[in-house]
Predicted model as a PDB file, atoms N, CA, C, CB and O in Angstrom, pLDDT in the B-factor column:
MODEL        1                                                                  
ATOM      1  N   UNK A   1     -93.998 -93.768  50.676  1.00 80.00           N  
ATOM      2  CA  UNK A   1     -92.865 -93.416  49.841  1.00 80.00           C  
ATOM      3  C   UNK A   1     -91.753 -92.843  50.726  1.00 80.00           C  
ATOM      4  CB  UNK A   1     -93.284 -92.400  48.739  1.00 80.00           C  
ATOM      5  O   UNK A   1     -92.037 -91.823  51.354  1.00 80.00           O  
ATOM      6  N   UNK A   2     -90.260 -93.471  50.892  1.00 84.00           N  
ATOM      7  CA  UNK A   2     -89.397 -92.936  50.941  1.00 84.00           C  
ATOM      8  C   UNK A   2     -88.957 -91.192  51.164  1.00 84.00           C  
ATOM      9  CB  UNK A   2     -89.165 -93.475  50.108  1.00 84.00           C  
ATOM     10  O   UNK A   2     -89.274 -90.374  50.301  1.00 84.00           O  
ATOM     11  N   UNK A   3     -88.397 -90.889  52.094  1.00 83.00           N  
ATOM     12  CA  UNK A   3     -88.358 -88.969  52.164  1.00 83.00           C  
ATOM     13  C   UNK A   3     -86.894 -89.592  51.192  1.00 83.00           C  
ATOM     14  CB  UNK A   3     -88.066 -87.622  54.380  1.00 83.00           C  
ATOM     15  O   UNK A   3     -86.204 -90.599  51.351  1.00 83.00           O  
ATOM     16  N   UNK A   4     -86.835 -88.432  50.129  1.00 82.00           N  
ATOM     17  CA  UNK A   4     -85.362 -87.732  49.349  1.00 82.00           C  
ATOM     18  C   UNK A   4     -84.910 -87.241  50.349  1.00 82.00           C  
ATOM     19  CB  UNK A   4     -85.400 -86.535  48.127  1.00 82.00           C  
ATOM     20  O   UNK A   4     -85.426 -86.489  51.176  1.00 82.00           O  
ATOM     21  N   UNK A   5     -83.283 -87.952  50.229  1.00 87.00           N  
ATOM     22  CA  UNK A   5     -82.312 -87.923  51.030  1.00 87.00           C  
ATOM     23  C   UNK A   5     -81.042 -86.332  50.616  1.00 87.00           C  
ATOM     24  CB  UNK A   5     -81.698 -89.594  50.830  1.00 87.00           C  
ATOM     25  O   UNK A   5     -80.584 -85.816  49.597  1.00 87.00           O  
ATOM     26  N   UNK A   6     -80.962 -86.149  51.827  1.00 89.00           N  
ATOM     27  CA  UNK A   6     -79.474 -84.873  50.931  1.00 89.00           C  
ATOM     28  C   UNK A   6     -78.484 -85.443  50.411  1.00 89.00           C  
ATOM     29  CB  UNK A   6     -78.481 -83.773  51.932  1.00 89.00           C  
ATOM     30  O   UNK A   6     -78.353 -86.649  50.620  1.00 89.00           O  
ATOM     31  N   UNK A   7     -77.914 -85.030  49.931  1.00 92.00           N  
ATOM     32  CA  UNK A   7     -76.565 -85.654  49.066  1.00 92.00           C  
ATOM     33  C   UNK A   7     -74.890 -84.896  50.172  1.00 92.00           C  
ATOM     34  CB  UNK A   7     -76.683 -84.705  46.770  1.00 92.00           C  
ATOM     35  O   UNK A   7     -74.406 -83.775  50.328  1.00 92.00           O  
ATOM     36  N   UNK A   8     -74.625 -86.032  50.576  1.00 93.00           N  
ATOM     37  CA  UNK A   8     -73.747 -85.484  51.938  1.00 93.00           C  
ATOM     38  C   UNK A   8     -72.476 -84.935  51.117  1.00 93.00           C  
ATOM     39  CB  UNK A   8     -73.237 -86.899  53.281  1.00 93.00           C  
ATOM     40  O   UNK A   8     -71.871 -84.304  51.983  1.00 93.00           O  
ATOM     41  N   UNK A   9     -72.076 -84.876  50.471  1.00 93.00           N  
ATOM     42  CA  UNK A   9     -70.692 -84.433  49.858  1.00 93.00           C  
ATOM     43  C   UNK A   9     -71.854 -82.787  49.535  1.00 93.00           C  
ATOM     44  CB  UNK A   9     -69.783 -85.748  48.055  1.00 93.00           C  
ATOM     45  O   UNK A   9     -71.616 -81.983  50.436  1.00 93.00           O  
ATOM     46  N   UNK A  10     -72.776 -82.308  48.672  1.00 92.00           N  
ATOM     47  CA  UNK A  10     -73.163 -81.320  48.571  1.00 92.00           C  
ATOM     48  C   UNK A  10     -73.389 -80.238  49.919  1.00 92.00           C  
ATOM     49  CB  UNK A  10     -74.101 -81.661  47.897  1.00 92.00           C  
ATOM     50  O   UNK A  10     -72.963 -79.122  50.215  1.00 92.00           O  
ATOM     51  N   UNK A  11     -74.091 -81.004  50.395  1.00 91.00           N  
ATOM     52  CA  UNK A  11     -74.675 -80.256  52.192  1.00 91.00           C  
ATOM     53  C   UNK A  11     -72.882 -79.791  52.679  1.00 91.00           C  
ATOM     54  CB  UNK A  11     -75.701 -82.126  53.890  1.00 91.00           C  
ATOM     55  O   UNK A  11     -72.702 -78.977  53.584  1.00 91.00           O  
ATOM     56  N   UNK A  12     -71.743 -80.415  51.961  1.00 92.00           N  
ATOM     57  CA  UNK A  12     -70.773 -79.879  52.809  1.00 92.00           C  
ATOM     58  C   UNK A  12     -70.004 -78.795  52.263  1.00 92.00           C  
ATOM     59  CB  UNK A  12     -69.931 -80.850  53.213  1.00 92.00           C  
ATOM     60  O   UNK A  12     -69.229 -78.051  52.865  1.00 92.00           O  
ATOM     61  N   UNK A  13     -70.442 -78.804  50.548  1.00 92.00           N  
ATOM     62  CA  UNK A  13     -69.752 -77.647  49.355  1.00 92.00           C  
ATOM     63  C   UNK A  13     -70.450 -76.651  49.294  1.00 92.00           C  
ATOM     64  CB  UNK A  13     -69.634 -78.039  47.840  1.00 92.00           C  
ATOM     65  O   UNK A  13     -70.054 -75.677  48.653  1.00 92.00           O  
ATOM     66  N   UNK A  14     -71.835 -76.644  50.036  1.00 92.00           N  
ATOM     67  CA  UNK A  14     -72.831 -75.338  49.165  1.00 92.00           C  
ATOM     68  C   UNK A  14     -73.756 -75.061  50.328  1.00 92.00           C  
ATOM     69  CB  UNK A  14     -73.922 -75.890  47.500  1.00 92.00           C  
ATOM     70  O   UNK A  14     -73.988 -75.941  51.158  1.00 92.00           O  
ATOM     71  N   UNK A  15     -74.277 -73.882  50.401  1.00 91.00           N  
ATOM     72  CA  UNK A  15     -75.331 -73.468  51.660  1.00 91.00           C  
ATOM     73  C   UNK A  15     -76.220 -72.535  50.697  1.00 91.00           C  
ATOM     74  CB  UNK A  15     -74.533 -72.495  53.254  1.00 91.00           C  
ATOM     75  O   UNK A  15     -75.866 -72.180  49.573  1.00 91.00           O  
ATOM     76  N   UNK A  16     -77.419 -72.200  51.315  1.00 91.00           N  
ATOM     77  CA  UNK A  16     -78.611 -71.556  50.748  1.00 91.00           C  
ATOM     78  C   UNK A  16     -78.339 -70.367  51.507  1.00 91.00           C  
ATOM     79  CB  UNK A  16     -80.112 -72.271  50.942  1.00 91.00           C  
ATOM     80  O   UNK A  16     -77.992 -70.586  52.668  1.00 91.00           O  
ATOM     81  N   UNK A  17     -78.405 -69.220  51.168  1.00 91.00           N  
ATOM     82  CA  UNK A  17     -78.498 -68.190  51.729  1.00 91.00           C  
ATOM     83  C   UNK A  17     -80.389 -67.902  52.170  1.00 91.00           C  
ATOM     84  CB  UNK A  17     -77.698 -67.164  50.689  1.00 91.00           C  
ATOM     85  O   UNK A  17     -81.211 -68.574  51.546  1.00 91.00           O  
ATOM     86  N   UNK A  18     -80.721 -67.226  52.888  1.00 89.00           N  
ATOM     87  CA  UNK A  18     -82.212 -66.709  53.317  1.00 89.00           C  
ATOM     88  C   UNK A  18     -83.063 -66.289  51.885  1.00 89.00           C  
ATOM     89  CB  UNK A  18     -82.062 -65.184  54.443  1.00 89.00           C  
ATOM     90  O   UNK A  18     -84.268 -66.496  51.741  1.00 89.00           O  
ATOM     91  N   UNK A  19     -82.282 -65.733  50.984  1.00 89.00           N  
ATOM     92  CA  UNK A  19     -83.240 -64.972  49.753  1.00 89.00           C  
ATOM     93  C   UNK A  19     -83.040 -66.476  48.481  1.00 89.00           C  
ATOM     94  CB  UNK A  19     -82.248 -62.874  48.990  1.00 89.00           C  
ATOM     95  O   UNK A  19     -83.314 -66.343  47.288  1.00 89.00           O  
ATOM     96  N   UNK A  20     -82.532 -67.783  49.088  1.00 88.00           N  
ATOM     97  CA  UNK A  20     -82.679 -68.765  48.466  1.00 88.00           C  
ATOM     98  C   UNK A  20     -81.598 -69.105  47.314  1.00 88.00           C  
ATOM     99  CB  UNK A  20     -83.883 -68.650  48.089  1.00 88.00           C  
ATOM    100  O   UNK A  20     -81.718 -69.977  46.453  1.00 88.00           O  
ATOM    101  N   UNK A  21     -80.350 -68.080  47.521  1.00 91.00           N  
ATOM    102  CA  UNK A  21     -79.546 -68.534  46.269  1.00 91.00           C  
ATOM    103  C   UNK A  21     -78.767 -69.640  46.789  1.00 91.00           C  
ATOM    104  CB  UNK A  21     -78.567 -67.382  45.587  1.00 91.00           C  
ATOM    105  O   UNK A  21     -78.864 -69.839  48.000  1.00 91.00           O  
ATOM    106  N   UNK A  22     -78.115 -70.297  46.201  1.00 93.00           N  
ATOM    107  CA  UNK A  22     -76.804 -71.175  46.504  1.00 93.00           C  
ATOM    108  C   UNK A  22     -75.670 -70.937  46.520  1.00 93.00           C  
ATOM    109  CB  UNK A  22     -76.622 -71.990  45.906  1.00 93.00           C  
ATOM    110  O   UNK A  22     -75.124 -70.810  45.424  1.00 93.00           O  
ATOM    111  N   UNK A  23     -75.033 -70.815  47.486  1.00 94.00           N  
ATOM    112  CA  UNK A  23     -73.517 -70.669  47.228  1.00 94.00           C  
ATOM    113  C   UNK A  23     -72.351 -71.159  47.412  1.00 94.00           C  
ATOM    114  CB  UNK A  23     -73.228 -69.984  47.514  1.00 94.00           C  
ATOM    115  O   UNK A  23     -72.349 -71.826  48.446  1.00 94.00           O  
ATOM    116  N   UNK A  24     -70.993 -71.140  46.713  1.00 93.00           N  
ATOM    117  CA  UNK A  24     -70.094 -72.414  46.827  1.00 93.00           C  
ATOM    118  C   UNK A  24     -69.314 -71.429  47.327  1.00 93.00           C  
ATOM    119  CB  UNK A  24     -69.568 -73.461  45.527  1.00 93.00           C  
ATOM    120  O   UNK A  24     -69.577 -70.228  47.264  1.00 93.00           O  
ATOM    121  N   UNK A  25     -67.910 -72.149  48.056  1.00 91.00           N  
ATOM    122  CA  UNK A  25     -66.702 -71.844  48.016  1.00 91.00           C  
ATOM    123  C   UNK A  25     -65.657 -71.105  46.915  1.00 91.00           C  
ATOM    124  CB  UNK A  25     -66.403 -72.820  48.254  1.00 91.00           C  
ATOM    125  O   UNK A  25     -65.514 -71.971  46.053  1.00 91.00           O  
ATOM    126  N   UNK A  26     -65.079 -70.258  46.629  1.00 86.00           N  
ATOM    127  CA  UNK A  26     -64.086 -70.090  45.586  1.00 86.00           C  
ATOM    128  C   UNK A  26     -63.294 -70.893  45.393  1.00 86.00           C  
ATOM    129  CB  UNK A  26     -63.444 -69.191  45.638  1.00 86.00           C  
ATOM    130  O   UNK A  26     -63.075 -71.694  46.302  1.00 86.00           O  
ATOM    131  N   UNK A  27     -62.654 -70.982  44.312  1.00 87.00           N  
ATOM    132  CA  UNK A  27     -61.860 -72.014  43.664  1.00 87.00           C  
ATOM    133  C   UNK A  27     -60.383 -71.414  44.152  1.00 87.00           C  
ATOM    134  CB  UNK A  27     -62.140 -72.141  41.867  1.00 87.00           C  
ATOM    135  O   UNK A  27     -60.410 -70.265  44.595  1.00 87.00           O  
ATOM    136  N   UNK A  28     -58.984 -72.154  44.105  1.00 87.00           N  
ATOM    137  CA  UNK A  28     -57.907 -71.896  44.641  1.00 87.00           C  
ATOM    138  C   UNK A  28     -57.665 -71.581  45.761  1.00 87.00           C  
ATOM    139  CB  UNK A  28     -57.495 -71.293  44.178  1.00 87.00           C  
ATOM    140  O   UNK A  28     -56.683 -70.853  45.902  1.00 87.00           O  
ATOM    141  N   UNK A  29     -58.582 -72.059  47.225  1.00 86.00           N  
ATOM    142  CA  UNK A  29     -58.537 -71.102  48.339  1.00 86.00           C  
ATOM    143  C   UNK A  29     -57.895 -72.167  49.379  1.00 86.00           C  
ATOM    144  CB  UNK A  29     -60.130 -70.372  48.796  1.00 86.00           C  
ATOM    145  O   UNK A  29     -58.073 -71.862  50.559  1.00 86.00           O  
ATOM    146  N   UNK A  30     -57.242 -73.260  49.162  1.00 87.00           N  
ATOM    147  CA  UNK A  30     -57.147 -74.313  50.168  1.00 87.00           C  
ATOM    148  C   UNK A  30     -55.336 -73.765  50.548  1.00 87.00           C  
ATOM    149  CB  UNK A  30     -57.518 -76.249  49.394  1.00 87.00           C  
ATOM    150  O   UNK A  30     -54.960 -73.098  51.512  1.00 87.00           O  
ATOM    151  N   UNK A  31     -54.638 -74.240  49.594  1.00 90.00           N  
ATOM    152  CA  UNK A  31     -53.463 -74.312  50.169  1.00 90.00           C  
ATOM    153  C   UNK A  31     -52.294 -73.368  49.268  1.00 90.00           C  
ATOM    154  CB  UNK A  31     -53.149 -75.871  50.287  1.00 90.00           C  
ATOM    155  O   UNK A  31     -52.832 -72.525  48.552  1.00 90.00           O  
ATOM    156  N   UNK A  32     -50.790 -73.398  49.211  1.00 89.00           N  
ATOM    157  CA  UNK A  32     -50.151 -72.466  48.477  1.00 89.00           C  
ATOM    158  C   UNK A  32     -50.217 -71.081  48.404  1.00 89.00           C  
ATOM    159  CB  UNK A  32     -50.307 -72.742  47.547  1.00 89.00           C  
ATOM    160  O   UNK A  32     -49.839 -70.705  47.294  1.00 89.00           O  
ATOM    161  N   UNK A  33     -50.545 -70.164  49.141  1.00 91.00           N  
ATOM    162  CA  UNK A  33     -51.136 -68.698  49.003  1.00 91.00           C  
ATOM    163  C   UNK A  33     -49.518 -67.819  48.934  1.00 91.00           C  
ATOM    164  CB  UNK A  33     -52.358 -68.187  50.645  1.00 91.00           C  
ATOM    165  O   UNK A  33     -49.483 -66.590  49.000  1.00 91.00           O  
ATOM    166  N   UNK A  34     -48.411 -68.561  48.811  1.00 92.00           N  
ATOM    167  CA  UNK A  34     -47.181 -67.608  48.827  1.00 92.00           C  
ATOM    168  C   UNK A  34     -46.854 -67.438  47.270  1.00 92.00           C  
ATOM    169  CB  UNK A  34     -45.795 -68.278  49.736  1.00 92.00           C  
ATOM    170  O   UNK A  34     -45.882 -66.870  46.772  1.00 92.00           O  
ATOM    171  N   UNK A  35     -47.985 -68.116  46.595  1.00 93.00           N  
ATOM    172  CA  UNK A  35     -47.760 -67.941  45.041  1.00 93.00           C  
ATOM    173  C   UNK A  35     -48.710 -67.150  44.468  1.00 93.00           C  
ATOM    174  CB  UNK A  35     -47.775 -69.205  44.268  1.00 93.00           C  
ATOM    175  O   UNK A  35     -48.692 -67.016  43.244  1.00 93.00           O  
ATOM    176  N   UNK A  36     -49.684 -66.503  45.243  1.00 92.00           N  
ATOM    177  CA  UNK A  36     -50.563 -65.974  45.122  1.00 92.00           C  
ATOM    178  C   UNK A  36     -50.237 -64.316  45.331  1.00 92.00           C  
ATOM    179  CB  UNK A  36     -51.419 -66.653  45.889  1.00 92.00           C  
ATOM    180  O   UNK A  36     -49.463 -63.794  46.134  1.00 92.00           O  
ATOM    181  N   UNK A  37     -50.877 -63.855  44.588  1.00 93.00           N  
ATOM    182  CA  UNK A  37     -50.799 -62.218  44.741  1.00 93.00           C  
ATOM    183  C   UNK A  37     -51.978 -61.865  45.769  1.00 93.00           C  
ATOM    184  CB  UNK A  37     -51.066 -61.327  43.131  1.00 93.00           C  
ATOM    185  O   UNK A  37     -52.651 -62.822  46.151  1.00 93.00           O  
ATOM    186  N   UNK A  38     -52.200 -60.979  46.108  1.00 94.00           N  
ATOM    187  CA  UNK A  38     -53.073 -60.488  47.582  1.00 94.00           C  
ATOM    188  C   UNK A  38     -54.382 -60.455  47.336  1.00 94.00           C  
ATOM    189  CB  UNK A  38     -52.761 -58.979  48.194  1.00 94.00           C  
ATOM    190  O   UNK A  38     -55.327 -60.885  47.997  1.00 94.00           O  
ATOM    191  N   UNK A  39     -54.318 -59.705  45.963  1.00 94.00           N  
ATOM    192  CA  UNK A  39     -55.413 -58.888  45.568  1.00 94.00           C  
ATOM    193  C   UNK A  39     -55.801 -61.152  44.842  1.00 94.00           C  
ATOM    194  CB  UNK A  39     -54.958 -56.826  44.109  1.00 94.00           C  
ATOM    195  O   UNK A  39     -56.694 -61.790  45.399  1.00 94.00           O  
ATOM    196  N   UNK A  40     -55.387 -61.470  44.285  1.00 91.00           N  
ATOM    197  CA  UNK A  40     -56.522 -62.806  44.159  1.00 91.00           C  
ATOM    198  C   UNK A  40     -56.562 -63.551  44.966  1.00 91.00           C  
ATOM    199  CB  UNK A  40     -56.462 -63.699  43.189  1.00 91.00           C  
ATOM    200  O   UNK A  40     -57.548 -64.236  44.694  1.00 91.00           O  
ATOM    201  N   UNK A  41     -56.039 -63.985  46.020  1.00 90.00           N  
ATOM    202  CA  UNK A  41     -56.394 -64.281  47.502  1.00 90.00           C  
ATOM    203  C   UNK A  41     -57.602 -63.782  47.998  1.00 90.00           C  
ATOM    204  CB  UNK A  41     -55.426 -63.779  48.386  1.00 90.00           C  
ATOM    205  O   UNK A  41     -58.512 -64.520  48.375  1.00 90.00           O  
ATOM    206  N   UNK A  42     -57.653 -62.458  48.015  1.00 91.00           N  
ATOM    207  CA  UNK A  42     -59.124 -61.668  48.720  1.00 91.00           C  
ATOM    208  C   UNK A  42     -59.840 -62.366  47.629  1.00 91.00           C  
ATOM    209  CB  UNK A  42     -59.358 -59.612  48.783  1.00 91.00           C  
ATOM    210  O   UNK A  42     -60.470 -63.329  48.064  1.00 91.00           O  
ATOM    211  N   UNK A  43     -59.965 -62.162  46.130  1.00 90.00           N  
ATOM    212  CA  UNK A  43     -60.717 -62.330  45.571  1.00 90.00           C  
ATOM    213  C   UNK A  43     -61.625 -63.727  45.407  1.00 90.00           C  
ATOM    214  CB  UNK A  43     -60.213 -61.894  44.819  1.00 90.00           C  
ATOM    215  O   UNK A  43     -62.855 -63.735  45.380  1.00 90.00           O  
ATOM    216  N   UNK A  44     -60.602 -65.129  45.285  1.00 89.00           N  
ATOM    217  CA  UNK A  44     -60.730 -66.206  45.628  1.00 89.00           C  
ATOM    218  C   UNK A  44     -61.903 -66.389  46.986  1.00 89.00           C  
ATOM    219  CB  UNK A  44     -59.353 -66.585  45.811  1.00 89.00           C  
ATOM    220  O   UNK A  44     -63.065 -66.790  46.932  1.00 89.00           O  
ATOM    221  N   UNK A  45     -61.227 -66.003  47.984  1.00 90.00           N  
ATOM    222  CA  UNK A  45     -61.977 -66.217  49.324  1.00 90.00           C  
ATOM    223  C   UNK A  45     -63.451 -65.391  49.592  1.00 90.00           C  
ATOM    224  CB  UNK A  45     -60.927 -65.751  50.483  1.00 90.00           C  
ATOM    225  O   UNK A  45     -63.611 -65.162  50.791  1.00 90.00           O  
ATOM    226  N   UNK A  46     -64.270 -65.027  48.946  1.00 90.00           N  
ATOM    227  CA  UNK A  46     -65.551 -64.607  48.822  1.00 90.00           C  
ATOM    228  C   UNK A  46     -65.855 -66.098  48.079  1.00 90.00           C  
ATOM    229  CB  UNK A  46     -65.824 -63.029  47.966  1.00 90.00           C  
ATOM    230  O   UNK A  46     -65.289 -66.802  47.243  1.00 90.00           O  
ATOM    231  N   UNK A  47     -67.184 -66.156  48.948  1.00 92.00           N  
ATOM    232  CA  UNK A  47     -68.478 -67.046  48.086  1.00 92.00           C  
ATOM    233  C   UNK A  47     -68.559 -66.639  46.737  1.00 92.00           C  
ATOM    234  CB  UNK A  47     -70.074 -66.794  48.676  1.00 92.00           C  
ATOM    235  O   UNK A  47     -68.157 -65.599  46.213  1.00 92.00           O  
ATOM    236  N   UNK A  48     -69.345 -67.964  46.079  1.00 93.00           N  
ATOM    237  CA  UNK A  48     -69.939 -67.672  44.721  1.00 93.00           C  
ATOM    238  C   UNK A  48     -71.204 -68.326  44.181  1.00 93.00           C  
ATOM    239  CB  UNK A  48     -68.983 -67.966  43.799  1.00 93.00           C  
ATOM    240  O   UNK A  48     -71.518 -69.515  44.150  1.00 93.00           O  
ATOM    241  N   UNK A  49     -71.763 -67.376  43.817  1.00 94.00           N  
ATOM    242  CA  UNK A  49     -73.281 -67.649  43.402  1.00 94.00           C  
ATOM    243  C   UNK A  49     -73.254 -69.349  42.726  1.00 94.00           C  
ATOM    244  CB  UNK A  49     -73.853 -66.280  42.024  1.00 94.00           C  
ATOM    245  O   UNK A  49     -72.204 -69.705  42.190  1.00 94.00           O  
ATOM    246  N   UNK A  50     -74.150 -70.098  42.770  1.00 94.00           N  
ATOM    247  CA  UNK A  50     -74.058 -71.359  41.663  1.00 94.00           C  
ATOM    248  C   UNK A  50     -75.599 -70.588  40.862  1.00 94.00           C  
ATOM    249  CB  UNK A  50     -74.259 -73.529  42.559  1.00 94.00           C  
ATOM    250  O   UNK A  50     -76.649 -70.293  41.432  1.00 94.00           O  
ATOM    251  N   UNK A  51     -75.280 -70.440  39.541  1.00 92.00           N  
ATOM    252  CA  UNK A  51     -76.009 -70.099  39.086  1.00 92.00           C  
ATOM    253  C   UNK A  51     -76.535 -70.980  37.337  1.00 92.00           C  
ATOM    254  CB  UNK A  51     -75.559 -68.827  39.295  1.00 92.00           C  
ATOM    255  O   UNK A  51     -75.480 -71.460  36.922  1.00 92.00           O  
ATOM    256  N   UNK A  52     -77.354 -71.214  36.600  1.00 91.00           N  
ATOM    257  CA  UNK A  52     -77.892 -71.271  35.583  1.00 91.00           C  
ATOM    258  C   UNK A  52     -78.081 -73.002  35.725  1.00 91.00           C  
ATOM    259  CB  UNK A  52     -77.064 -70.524  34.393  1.00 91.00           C  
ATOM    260  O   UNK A  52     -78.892 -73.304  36.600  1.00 91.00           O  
ATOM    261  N   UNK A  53     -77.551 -73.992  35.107  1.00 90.00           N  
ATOM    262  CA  UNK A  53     -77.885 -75.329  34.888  1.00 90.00           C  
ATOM    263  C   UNK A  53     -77.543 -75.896  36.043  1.00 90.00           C  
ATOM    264  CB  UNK A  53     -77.287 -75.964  33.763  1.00 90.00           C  
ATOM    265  O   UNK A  53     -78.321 -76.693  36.567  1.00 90.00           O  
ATOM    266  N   UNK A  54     -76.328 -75.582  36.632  1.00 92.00           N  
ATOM    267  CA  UNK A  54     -75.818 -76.119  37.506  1.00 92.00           C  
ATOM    268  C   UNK A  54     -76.729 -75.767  39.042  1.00 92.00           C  
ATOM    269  CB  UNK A  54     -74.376 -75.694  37.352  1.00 92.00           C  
ATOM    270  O   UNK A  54     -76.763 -76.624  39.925  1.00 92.00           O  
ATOM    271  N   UNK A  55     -77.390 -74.501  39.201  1.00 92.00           N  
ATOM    272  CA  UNK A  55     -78.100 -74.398  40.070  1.00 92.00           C  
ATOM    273  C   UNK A  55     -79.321 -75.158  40.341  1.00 92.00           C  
ATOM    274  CB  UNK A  55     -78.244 -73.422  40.030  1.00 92.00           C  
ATOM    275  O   UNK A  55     -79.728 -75.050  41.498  1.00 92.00           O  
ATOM    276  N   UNK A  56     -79.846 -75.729  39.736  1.00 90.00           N  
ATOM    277  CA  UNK A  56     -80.647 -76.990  38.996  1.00 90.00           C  
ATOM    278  C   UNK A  56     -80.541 -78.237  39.887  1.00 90.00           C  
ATOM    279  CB  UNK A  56     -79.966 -77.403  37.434  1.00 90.00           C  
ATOM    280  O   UNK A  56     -81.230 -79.031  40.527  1.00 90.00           O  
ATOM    281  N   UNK A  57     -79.217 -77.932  39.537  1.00 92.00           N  
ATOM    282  CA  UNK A  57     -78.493 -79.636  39.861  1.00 92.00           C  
ATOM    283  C   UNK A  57     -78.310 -79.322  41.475  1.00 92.00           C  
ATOM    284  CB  UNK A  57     -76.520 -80.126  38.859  1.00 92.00           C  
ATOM    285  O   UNK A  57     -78.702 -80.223  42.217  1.00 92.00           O  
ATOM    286  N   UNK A  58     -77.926 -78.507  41.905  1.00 92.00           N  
ATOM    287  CA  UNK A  58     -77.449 -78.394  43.399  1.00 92.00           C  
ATOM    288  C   UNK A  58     -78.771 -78.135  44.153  1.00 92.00           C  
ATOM    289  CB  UNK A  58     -76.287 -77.109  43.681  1.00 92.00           C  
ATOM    290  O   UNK A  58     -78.766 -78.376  45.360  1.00 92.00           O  
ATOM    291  N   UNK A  59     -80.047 -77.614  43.511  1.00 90.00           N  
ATOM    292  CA  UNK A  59     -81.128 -77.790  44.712  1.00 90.00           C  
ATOM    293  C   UNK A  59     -81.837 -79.314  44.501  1.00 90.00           C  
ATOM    294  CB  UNK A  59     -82.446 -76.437  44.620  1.00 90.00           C  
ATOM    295  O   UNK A  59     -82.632 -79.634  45.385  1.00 90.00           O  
ATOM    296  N   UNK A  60     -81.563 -80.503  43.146  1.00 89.00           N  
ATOM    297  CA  UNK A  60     -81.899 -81.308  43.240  1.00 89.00           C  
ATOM    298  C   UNK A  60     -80.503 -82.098  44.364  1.00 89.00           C  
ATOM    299  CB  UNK A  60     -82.361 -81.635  41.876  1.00 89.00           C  
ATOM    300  O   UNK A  60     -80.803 -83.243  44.702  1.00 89.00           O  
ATOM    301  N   UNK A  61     -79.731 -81.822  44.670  1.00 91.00           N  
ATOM    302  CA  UNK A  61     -78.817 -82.651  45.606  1.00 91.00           C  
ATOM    303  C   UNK A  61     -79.145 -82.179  46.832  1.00 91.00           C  
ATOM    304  CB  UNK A  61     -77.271 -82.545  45.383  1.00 91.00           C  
ATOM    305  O   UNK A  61     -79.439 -83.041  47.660  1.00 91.00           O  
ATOM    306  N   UNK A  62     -79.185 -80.709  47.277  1.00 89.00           N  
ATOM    307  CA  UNK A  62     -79.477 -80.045  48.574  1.00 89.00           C  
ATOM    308  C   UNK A  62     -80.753 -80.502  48.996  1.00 89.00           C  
ATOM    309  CB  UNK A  62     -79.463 -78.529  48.512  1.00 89.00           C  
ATOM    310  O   UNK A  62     -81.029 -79.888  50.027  1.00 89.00           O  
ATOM    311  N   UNK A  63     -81.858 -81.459  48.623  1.00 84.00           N  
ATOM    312  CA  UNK A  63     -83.238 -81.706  48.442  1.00 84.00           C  
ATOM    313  C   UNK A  63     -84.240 -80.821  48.225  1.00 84.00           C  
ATOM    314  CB  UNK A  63     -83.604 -82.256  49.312  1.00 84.00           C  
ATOM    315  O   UNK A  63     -84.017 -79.739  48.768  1.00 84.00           O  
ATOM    316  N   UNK A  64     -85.353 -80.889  47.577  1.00 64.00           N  
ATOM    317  CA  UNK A  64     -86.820 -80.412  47.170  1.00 64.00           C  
ATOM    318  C   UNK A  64     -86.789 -79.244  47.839  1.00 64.00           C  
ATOM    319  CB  UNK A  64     -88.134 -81.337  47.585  1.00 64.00           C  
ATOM    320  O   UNK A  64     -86.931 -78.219  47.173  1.00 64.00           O  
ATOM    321  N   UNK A  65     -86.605 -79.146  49.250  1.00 59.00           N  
ATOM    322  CA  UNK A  65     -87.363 -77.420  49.988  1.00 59.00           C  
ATOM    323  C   UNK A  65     -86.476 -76.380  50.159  1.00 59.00           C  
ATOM    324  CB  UNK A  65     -87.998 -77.459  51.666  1.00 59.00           C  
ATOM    325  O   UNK A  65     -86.782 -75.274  50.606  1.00 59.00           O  
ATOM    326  N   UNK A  66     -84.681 -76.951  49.580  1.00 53.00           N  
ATOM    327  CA  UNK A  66     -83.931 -75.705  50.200  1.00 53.00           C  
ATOM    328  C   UNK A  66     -83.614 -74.999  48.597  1.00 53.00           C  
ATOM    329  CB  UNK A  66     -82.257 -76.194  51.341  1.00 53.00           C  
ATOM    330  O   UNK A  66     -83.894 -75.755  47.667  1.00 53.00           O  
ATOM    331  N   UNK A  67     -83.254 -74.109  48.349  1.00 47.00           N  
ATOM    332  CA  UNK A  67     -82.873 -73.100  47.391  1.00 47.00           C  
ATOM    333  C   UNK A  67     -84.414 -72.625  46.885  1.00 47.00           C  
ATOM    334  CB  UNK A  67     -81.791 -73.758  46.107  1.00 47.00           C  
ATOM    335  O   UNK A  67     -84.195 -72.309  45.716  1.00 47.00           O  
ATOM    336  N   UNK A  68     -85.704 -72.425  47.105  1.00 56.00           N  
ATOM    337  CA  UNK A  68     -86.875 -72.220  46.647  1.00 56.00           C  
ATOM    338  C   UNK A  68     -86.797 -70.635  46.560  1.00 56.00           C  
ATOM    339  CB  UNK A  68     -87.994 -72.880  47.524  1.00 56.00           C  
ATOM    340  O   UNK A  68     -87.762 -69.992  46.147  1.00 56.00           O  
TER     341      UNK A  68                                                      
ENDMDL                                                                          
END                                                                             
């Protein structure tokens, strides 16, 4: 049987931390920041947990052994 492959667009949005959670990028953090106030800039640019259904879905893309 075939090894399950990673899903290459995921392996490049999300990493497993050591205690096994998943975490993405913040949303709004790429470009435009002179429209941005400071305080949601900092806030934006912290990681974020993927958590409930969707966490599901991202250790079936990350493959079988990572987020455990």
């Amino acid at each position: 049987m075939p090894k399950q492959k990673t899903n290459s667009s995921a392996k490049k949005r999300m990493r497993v931390t050591g205690s096994g959670k998943i975490m993405r990028e913040g949303v709004n953090n790429q470009h435009k920041f002179e429209g941005k106030s400071s305080a949601r800039k900092r806030r934006v640019s912290t990681d974020q947990e993927i958590t409930g259904g969707d966490r599901a879905m991202a250790r079936k893309l990350l493959g079988k052994l990572k987020g455990r």
